[in-house]
C-alpha positions in Angstrom: 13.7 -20.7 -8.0 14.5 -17.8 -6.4 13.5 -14.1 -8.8 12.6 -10.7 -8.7 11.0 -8.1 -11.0 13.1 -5.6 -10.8 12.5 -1.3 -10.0 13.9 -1.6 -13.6 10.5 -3.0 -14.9 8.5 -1.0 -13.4 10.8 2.2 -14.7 10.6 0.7 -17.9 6.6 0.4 -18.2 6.4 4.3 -16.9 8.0 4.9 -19.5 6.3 3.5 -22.5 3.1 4.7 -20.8 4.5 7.5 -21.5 5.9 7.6 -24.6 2.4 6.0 -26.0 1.2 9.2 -25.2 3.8 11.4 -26.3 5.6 10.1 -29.6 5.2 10.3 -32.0 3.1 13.7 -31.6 2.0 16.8 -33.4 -0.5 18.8 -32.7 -3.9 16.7 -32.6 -1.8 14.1 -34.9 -4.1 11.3 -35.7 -1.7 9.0 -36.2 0.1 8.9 -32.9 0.3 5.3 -31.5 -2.2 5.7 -29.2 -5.1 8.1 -28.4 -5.7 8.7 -24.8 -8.9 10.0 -23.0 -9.7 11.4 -19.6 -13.7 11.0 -18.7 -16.2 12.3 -16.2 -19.5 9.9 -15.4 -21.9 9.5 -12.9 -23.8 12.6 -12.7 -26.1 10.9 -10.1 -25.9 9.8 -6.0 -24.0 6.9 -5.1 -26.1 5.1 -2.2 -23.8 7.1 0.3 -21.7 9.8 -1.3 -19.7 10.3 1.4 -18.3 6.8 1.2 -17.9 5.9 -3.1 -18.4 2.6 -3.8 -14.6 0.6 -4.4 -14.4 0.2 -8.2 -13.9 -4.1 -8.6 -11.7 -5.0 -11.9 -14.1 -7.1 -13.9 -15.9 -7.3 -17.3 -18.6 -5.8 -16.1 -16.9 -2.3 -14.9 -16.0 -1.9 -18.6 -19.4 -1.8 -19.5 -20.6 0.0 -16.4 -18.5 3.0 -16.9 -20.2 3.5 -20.4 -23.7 4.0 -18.8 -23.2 6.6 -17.0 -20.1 8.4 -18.9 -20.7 12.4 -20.1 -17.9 13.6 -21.9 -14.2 13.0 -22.2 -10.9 14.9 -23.1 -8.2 14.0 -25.6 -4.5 13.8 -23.3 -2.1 15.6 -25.3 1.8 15.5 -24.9 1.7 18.2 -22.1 -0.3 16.9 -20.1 1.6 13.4 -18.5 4.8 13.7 -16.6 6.4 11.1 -14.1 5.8 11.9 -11.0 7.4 10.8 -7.3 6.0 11.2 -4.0 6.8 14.4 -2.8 9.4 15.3 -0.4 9.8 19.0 0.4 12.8 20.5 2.1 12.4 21.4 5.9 14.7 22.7 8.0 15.7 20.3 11.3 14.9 16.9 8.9 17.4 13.9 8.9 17.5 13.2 4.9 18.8 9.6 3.8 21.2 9.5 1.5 21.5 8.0 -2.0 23.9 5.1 -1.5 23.8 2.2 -4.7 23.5 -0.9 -2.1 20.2 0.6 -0.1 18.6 -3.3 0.9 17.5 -5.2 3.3 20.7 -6.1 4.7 22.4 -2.5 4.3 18.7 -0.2 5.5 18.5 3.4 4.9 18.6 5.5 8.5 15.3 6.0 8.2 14.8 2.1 8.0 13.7 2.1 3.8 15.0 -1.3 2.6 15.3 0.2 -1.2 17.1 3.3 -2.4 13.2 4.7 -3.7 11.4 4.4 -0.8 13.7 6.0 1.6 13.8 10.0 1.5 17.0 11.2 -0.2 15.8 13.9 -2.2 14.2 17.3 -1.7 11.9 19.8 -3.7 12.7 23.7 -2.1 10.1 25.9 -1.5 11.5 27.5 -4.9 11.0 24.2 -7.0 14.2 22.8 -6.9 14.7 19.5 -6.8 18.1 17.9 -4.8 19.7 14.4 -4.6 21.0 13.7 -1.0 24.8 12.4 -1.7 25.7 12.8 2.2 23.8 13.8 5.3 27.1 14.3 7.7 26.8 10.9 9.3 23.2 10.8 9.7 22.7 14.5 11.0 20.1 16.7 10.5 19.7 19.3 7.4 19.9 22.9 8.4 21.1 24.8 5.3 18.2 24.8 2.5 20.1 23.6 -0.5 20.2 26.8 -3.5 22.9 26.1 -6.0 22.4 25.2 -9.1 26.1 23.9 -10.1 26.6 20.8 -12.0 28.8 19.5 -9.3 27.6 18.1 -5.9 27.9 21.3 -3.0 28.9 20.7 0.4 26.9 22.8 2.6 27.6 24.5 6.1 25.5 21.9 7.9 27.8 19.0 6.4 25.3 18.0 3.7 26.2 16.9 0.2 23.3 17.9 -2.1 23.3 17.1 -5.8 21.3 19.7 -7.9 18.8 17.6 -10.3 16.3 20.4 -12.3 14.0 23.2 -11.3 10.0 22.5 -11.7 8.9 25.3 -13.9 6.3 27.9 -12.9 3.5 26.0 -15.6 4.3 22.7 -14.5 3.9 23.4 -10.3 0.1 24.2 -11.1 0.2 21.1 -13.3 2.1 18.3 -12.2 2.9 19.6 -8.3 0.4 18.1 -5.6 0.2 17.4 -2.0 1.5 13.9 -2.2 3.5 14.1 -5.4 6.0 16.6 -7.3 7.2 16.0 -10.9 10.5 14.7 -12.3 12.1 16.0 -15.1 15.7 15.8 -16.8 17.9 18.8 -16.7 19.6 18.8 -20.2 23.0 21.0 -18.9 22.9 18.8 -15.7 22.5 15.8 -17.8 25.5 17.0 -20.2 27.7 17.5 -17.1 27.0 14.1 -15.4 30.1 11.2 -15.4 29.6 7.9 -15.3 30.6 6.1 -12.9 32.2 8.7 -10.0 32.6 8.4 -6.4 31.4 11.4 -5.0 31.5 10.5 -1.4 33.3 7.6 0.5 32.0 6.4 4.1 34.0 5.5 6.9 32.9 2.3 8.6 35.2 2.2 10.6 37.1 5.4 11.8 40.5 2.9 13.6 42.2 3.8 16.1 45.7 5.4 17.5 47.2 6.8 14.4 50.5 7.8 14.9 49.9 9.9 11.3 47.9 10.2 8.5 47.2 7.3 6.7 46.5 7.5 2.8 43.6 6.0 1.2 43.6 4.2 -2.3 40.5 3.4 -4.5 40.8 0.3 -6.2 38.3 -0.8 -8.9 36.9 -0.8 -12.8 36.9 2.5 -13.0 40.1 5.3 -13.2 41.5 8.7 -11.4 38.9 8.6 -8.2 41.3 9.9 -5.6 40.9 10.8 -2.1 42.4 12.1 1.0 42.2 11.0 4.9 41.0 14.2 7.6 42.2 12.9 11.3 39.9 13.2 14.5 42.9 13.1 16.9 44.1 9.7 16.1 41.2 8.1 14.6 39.9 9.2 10.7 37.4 11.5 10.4 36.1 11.4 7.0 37.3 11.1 3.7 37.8 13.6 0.5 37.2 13.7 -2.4 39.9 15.0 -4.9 39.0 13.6 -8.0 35.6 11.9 -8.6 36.9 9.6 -11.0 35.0 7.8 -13.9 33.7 4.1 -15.0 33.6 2.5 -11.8 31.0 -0.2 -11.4 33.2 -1.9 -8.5 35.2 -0.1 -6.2 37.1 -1.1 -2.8 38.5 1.5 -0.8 41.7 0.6 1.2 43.1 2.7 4.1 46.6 2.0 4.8 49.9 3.7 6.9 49.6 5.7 9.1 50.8 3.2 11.6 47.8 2.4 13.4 46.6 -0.2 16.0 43.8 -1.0 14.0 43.1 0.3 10.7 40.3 2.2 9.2 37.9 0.6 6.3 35.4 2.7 4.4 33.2 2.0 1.2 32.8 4.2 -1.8 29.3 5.0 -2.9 29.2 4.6 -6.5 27.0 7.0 -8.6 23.8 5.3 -10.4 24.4 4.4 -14.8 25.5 7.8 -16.4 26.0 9.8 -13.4 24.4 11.3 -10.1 21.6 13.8 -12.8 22.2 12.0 -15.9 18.6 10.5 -16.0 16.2 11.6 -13.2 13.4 9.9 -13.8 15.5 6.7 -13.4 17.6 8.3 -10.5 14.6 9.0 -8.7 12.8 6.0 -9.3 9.7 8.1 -10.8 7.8 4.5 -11.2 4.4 7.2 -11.1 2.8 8.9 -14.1 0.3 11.7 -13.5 -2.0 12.8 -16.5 -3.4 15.9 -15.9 -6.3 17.1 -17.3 -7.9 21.1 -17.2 -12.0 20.7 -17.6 -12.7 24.6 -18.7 -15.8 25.7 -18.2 -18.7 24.3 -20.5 -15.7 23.5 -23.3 -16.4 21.1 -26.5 -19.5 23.6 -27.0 -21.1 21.5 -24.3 -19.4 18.4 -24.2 -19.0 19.1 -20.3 -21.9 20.7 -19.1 -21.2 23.1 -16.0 -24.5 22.5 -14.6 -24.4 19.0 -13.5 -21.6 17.3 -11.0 -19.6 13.7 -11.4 -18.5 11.3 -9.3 -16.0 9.0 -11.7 -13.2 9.9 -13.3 -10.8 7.6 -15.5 -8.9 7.4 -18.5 -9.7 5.1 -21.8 -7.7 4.6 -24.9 -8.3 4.6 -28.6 -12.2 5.1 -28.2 -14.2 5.3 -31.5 -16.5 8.3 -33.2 -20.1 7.4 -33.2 -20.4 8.2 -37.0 -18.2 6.1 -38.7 -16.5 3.6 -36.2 -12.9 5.3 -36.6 -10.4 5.9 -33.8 -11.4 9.7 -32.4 -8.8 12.3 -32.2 -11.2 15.2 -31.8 -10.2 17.7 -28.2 -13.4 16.5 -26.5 -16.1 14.1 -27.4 -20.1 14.1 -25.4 -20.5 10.4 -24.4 -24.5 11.3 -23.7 -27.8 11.6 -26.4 -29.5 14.8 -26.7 -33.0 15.3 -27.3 -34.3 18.9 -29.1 -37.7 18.8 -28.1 -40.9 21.6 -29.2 -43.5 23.2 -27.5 -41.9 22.5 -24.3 -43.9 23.7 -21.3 -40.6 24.7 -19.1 -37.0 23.5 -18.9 -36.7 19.8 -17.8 -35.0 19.8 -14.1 -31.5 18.3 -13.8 -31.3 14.3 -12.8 -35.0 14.4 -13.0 -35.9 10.9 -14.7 -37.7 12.0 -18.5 -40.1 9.1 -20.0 -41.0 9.2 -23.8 -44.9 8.1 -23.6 -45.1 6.7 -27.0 -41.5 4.5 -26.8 -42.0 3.7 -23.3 -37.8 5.3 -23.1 -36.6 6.8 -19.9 -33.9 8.4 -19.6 -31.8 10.9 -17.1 -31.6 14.7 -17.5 -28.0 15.5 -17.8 -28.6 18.9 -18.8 -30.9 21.0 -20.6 -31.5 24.8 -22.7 -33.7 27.0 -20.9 -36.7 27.6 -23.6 -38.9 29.9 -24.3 -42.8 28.5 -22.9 -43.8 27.0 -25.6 -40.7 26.8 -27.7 -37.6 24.1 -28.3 -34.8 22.8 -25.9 -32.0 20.6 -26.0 -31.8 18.4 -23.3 -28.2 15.8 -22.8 -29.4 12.7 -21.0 -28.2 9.9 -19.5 -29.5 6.5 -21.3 -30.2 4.1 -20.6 -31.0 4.9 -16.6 -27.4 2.8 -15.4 -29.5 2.5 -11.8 -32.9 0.7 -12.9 -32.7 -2.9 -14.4 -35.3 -2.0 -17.1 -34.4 -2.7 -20.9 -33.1 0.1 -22.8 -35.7 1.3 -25.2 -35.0 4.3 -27.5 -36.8 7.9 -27.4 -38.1 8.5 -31.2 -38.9 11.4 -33.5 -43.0 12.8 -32.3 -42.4 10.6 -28.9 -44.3 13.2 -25.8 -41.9 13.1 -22.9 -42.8 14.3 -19.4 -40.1 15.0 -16.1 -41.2 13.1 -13.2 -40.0 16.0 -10.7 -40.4 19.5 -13.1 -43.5 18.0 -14.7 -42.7 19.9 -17.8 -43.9 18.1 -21.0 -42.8 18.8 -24.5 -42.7 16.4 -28.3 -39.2 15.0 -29.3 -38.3 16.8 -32.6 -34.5 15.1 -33.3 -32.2 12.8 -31.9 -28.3 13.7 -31.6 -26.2 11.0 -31.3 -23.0 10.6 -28.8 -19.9 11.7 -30.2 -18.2 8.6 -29.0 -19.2 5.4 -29.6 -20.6 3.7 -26.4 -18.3 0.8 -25.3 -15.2 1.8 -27.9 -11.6 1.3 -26.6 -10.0 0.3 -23.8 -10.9 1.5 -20.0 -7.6 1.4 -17.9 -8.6 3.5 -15.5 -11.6 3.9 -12.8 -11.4 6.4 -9.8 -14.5 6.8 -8.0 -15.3 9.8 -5.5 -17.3 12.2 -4.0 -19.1 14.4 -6.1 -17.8 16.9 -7.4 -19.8 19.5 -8.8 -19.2 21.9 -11.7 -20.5 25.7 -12.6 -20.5 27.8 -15.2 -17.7 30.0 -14.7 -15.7 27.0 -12.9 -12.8 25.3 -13.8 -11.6 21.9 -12.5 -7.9 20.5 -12.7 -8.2 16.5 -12.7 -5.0 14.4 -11.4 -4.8 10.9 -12.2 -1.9 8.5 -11.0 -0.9 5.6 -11.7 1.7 3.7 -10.0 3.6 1.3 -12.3 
């Protein structure tokens, strides 16, 4: 049996990632379909940071991730936007062009056996975004494409650029990175798209010894796409397009008179379902969905402490408060116990290992208050320790702790639970790295990517 899943699929699965996120939505709705969650974890070493440990897909990561997990931050309708590698415009570049039987058997010039992995489109250095309809017979771009007409432009180097959307100012610091640039769809290009047109016809073979100008006819399921024959002497040059025509699916182009010796063929390039801008992400094949997520400061009064660094990031869906087992919808939630402690000596030292000498706990210092000599602090810690293969035990109420590095002591006064219930929801996501470390007046922008 001979199949394929199809660019289709994966289009289609983009999407409803992406529409779990966004619809419905209001505000911090709580009844939107799903509830999705960017986290931060592992505030300490990995055995060499330089070289993070490959995450493995098993039962165990999902447990893993909770051990070590700080905070994490509601995704909100802003925040998610397909995505495609990006492509910028340079000047000197040989572009592919879009062409609706890219394969195998009929490659791209630069080789791409499928229309989404060759490069036919282009983001300017002013965040607009082309289609490639024609690249003058495989020459190179030397006119930066700038208009933003509904119609395809032919420009002075031969190109045929179709104008898709500009990436606005807001979402270039969100959505626009090294390797990938959003996609969006341009409602007035969208409006102006036909189905179905022929916007550029190729010559495959330009015949020879034309005693005139032969007349070309375009012969298919659609109607009007008309054309016209430009001579090279007495072989054809290229072909043009008088009327782009509408509702072709299948589409032969015929050269005849002329009175040849051998007669001229070409092939009309048909535009993709709804028309060359009628739906970009599909057009582009924007298969990719970045979530982006803004870590401000110490926000969630807390949550993320700015004195600490992390080394795993994902993403987690529908997790659960820690008060009452219902789905959380708050901004940000603390994944990590916090001890308030009295007559402290000094401020317990960050990632130093804490032991409650009653409970026999240990635990990891997260963060911690600066007290007064004498006086309270509240201390965020890690438990139980995700790098020792000791049983969790519990710090309690009068329990006398001491830092194995600070060597400060001080009496455990109240327990604060976790915001989030440990091991809630779904993890579909694990990215470790290097570390990456955080300060108070600091600000980190996390990308995450997923390629359906």
């Amino acid at each position: 049996m001979a199949a394929i899943i199809t660019n289709d699929y994966r289009l289609y699965n983009a999407k409803q990632f992406v529409e779990s996120i966004k619809e419905p939505f209001a505000g911090n709705d709580a009844n939107a379909n799903t509830h999705h969650y960017v986290f931060i974890g592992r505030p300490q070493s990995w055995s060499n940071d330089n070289a993070p440990p490959t995450p493995v897909d098993t039962i165990e990561l999902q447990f893993d991730v909770y051990k070590d997990m700080i905070a994490m931050k509601r995704v909100y309708n802003t925040d998610v936007a397909h995505v495609v590698p990006r492509e910028d415009w340079v000047s000197g570049t040989v572009y592919d062009e879009y062409n609706h039987k890219v394969s195998s058997t009929n490659p791209a010039y630069s080789g791409a056996t499928s229309l989404f992995l060759s490069n036919f489109y282009v983001m300017t250095n002013d965040y607009k975004v082309y289609k490639c309809l024609f690249n003058n017979n495989n020459g190179a771009s030397t006119t930066k494409p700038t208009s933003t007409s509904t119609d395809p432009v032919t420009y002075a180097d031969g190109y045929i650029w179709k104008y898709m959307y500009t990436i606005s100012v807001e979402d270039v610091v969100k959505f626009v990175t090294p390797e990938f640039m959003p996609v969006f769809i341009d409602s007035t290009v969208r409006s102006a798209a036909r189905d179905g047109s022929i916007d550029v016809i190729k010559i495959t073979y330009a015949g020879s010894t034309y005693a005139s100008t032969p007349s070309v006819q375009i012969i298919g399921d659609g109607a009007s796409a008309a054309a016209t024959v430009n001579m090279s002497g007495s072989t054809v040059a290229n072909v043009s397009i008088t009327n782009r025509g509408n509702g072709y699916h299948v589409a032969n182009v015929v050269v005849s008179g002329g009175n040849p010796a051998a007669n001229a063929t070409a092939s009309a390039v048909i535009s993709p379902p709804g028309g060359h801008g009628y739906n970009a992400v599909d057009e582009l094949g924007a298969y990719y969905v970045m979530v982006n997520s803004r870590l401000t400061y110490a926000e969630g009064s807390g949550d993320f402490p700015a004195v600490n660094d992390f080394r795993r990031i994902g993403m987690l869906v529908d997790p659960q408060n820690y008060s009452d087992n219902t789905r959380a919808s708050a901004n940000t939630l603390t994944a990590v116990w916090a001890l308030t402690t009295s007559n402290t000596s000094a401020a317990f030292a960050v990632d130093e290992v804490i032991t409650g000498n009653v409970s026999g706990a240990k635990a990891r210092v997260l963060s911690t208050t600066d007290p007064v000599v004498g006086g309270a602090a509240n201390t965020r810690i890690i438990q139980p320790l995700s790098d020792t293969l000791t049983n969790q035990i519990d710090f309690q109420v009068g329990d006398y702790i001491t830092g194995a590095n600070s060597g400060s002591v001080g009496y455990v006064t109240n327990l604060v639970s976790p915001e989030a219930k440990p091991h809630s929801g779904s993890v579909i996501y694990v990215d470790n790295r290097r570390p990456v470390s955080r300060h108070p007046d600091q600000a980190e922008s996390i990308h995450i990517v997923i390629e359906f």
